[in-house]
N, C-alpha and C positions, 0 to 999 in steps of 0.2 A: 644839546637840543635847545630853541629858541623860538619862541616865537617869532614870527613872520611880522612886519609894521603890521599896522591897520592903517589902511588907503582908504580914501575917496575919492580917487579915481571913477571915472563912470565909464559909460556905451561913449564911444564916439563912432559908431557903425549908420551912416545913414541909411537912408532907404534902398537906394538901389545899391547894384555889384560893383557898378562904375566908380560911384565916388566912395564907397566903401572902402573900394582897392585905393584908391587914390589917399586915403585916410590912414589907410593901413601902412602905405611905406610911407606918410608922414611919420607914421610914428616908430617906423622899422629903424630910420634914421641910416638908410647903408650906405650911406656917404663915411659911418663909422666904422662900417663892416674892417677888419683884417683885411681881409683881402677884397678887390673890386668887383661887383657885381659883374662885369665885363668876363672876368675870369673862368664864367661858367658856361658849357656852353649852351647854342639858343635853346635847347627844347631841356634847359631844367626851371623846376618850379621848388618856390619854399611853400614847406606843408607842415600840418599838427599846429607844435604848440604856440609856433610863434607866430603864426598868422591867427590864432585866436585871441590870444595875448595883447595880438598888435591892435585888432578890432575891440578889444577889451579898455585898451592905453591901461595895461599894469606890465607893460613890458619894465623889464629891467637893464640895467647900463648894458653889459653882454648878453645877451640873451643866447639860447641854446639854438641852432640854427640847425632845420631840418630839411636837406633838401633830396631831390629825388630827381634820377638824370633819365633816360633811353638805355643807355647801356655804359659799362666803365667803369662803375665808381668807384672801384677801387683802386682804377690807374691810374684814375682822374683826382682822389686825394695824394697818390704820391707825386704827380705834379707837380701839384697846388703843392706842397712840401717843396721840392727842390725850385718852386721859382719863388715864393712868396715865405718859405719859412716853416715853422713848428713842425707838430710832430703826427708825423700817419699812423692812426692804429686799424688791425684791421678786425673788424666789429664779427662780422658771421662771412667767410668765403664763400661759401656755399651760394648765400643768397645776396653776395655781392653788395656787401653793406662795409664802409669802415668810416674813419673820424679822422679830422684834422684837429687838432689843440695849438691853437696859435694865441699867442699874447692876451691870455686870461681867456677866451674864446673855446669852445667846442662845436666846428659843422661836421655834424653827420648828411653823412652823402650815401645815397643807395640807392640801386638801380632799380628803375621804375618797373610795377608788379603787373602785368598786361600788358595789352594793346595800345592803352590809355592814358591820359592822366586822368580822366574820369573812372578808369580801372581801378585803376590804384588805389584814389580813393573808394570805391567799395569796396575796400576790406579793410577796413579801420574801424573804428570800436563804436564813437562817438558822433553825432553829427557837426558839434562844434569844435570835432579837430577834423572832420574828414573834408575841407577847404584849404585849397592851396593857392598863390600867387604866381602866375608865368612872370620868372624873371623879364623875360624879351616881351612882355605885356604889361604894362604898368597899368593898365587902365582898365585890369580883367582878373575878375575875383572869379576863379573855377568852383563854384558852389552846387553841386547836383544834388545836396541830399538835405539840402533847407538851414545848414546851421547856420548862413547871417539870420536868419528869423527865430531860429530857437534860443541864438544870444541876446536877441531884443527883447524876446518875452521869458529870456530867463528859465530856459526849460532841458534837462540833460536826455536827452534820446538816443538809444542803443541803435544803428543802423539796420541790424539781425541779432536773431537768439546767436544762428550761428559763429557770428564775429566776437562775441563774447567770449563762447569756446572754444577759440580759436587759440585764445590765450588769457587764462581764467583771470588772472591777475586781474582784466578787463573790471570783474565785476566789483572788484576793491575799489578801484579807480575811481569808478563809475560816483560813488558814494564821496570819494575824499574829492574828487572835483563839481560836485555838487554841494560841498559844505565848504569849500576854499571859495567859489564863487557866488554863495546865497541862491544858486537855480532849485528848481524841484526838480523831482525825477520823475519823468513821463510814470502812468500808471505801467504800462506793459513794461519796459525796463527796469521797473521796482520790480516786476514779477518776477521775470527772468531772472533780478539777483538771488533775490530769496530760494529762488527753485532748487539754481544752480549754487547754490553757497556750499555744498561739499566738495565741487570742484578747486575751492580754492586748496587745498589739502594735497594736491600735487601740485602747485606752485612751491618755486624752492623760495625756504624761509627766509631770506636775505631779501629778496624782493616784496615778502608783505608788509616782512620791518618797513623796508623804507616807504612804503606806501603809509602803515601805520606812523611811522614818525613823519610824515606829511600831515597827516592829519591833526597831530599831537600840536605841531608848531602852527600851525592854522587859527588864523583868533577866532575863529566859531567853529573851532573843532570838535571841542566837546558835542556840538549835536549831531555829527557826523559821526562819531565814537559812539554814541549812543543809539544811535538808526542801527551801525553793527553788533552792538550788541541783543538790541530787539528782533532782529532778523536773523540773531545766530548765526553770522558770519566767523568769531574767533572761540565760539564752542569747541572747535578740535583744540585749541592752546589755551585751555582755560583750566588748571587741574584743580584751583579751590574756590572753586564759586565762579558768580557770573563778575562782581566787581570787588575790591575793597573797600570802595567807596563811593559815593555820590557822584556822578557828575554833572551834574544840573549847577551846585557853586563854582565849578569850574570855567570860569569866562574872565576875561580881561576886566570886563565894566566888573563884576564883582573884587577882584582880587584889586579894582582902583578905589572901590569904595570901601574895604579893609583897610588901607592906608597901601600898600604896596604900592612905591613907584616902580614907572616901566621896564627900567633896567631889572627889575626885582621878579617882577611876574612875567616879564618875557623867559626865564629863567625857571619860573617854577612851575609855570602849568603845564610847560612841557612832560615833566617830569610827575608831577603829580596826577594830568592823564592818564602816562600808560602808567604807573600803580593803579589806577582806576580800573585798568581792562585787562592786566596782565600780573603774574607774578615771576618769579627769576625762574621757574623753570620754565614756565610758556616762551619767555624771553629767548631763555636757552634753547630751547626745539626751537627757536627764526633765527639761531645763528647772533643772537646780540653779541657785543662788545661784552666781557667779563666786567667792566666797570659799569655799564650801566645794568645790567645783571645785579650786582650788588645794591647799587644807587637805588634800584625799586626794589629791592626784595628789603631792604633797611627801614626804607618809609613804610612799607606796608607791614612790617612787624610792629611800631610804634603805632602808625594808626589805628593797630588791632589790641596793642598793652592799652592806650589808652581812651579808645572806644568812641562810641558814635555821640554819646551824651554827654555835655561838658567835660569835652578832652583836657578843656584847660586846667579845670579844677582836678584834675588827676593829673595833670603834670605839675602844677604847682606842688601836690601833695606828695611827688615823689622821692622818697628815702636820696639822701646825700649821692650815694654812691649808682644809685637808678639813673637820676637828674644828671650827672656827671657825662654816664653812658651815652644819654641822651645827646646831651652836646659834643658829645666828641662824635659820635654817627654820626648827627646831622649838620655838621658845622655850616658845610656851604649849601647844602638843602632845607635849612629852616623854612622859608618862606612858602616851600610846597608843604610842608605839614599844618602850617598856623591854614590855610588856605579854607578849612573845615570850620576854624573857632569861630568866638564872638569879636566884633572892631574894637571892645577894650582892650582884652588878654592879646588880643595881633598887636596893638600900636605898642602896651607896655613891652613886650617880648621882640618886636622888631627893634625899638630904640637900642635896647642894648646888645640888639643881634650886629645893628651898625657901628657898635664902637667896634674896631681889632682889637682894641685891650683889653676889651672885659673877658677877663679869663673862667668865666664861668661858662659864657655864649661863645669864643671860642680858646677851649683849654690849652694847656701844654704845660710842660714841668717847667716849676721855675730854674732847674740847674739839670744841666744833661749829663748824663751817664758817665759819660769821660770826666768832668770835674768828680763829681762824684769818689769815681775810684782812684782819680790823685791825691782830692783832699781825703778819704777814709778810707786807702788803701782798700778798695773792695777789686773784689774780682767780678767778670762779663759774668750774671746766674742768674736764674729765676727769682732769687731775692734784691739782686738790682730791679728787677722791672717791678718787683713788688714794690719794693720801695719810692721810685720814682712814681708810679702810679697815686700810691697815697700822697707825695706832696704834691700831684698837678690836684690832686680833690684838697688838701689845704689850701693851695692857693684858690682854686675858684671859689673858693666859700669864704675869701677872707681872712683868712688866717696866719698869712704867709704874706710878707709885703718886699721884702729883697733877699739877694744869694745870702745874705749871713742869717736868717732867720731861717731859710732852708734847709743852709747846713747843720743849724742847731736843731732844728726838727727832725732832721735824718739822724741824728747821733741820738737823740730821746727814740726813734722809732725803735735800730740797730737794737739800742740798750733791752728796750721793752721783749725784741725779737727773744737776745738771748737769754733774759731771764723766763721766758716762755707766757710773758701776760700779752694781754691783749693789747693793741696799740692804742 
């Protein structure tokens, strides 16, 4: 996970629908499109995210292309495949939905839902995705239900209770596109979520994740994460509490003024968010990745040994073999843990989190296994790894400075081993 840049990007949405549209495929750019707008035929329109996006200008180089035909769309991507290229997936038969993946590109194509194009968009979630573009209209923004106005004044409006639960997911959304784009959310749509927030509990886990790791990578995510938690939207995934931790310190401007450059905090507050909201087995019930399962269940056990009051002075103060632990868990996740402390303990703890050498910030045995039992005749056992483990804790503490001071530190260990003291 990663944060998202931070733009400043603004509204380029004028007043009326005319130059709106006209603004909008300024910035659609589908002179770049994969394949030529020509290719579609007259009565399809692009709809959702990228006609918001486009009135937004935070489109990105490919952007996700949503369009909506009459009828076809699913013979109308295999087409577009056999004259133009890439590859047809087919999304839902049923309702006539599939994807083309052309040359870094994904359009979704599906057959329009009513009579209408003003149909269709009524049953969509939002008011500033329920606006579509007539390809064969360049100079005609289809907008029935006000979202150029509620992009200008910044405002996230549900179209119905009903379209919410149509498909619950709706009400996650509602929240992580509200905190990706700074709007507030109308009051009756704040209702409706909080009403509805046990619906989300039959959404499959795979899609709240990714809605949650939307918001994780969001640079004012945190208060998006934080509205869900006030509203008890991840109460059903939540087995030890409401948070591990704060997250009010969790923002970009904070993690700048600790010292953390971008490369570093785009990196860590991803990750030190969801420790904030989740723990590995809430994780585990959304279906997470087994690695990031670990990744937050590790930070949030350190956050919890070393506590909410000067964390630092208790990891300064921890025993050789603790401290050790420590960096070998969080080797490439440091910067999500410092994220809590004070700008001293972060700057002194980052400097030598950035060398690779420092074998204390990040460990490894000075001589591997295999030297080992060439040079001392050992066998693959539980005493090799005991072994090898005590000289990576020599060397990060200094004590250990090349392979022959190694080997002679293993051959004192062995020694101590078999007369039965202590090492």
């Amino acid at each position: 996970m990663h944060i998202s840049s931070v733009s400043a990007d603004g509204l380029i949405v004028p007043g009326s629908g005319g130059s709106a549209a006209a603004a909008a495929w300024g910035a659609l750019r589908a002179e770049d499109w994969p394949l030529p707008v020509s290719a579609f035929p007259g009565d399809a329109a692009l709809v959702g995210g990228a006609v918001r996006d486009a009135l937004l200008n935070r489109l990105g180089p490919a952007p996700d292309l949503d369009l909506v035909v009459a009828e076809g769309a699913i013979e109308l991507c295999k087409a577009l495949s056999k004259r133009y290229g890439g590859s047809p997936v087919v999304l839902d038969a049923e309702r006539d939905i599939a994807r083309l993946v052309i040359r870094g590109w994904s359009v979704d194509l599906a057959r329009r839902e009513g009579p209408s194009l003003e149909a269709d968009l009524q049953r969509r979630d939002y008011s500033i995705n329920a606006m579509a573009l007539p390809l064969a209209e360049r100079d005609r923004l289809v907008d029935p239900h006000g979202g150029l106005g509620h992009l200008q004044s910044g405002k996230m409006v549900a179209l119905a209770e009903a379209n919410l639960l149509d498909d619950a997911l709706r009400l996650l959304r509602g929240l992580r596109l509200a905190s990706e784009l700074g709007f507030q959310l109308e009051s009756q749509t704040a209702a409706w979520i909080q009403q509805h927030r046990q619906q989300l509990t039959g959404v499959a886990g795979e899609r709240i994740l990714a809605e949650l790791e939307k918001l994780c990578q969001s640079p004012e995510g945190h208060r998006g994460l934080q509205r869900c938690l006030d509203w008890g939207l991840l109460a059903p995934w939540q087995h030890n509490g409401p948070a591990s931790a704060a997250l009010e310190p969790l923002s970009w401007q904070q993690a700048e003024a600790l010292g953390l450059r971008a490369e570093e905090w785009r990196d860590a507050l991803p990750l030190a968010r969801m420790a904030a909201i989740l723990d590995g087995a809430g994780l585990q019930q959304l279906k997470s990745s087994r690695k990031l399962q670990q990744r937050v269940q590790r930070l949030r056990q350190w956050q919890q040994r070393l506590g909410h009051d000067a964390p630092e002075s208790r990891a300064d103060g921890l025993a050789e073999p603790e401290r050790l632990k420590l960096h070998r868990e969080l080797s490439g996740d440091l910067p999500a843990l410092l994220l809590h402390w004070g700008p001293d303990p972060v700057q002194r703890w980052l400097e030598r989190w950035r060398n690779p050498e420092d074998r204390l910030f990040h460990p490894q045995a000075p001589i591997n296994g295999d030297q080992l039992q060439r040079e001392l005749g050992l066998k693959a056992s539980p005493q090799l790894g005991s072994l090898l483990q005590f000289l990576m804790l020599e060397q990060a503490f200094g004590r250990l400075h090349d392979t022959a001071e190694a080997l002679e530190a293993a051959r004192r260990w062995l020694k101590r081993q078999e007369e039965g003291t202590p090492p």
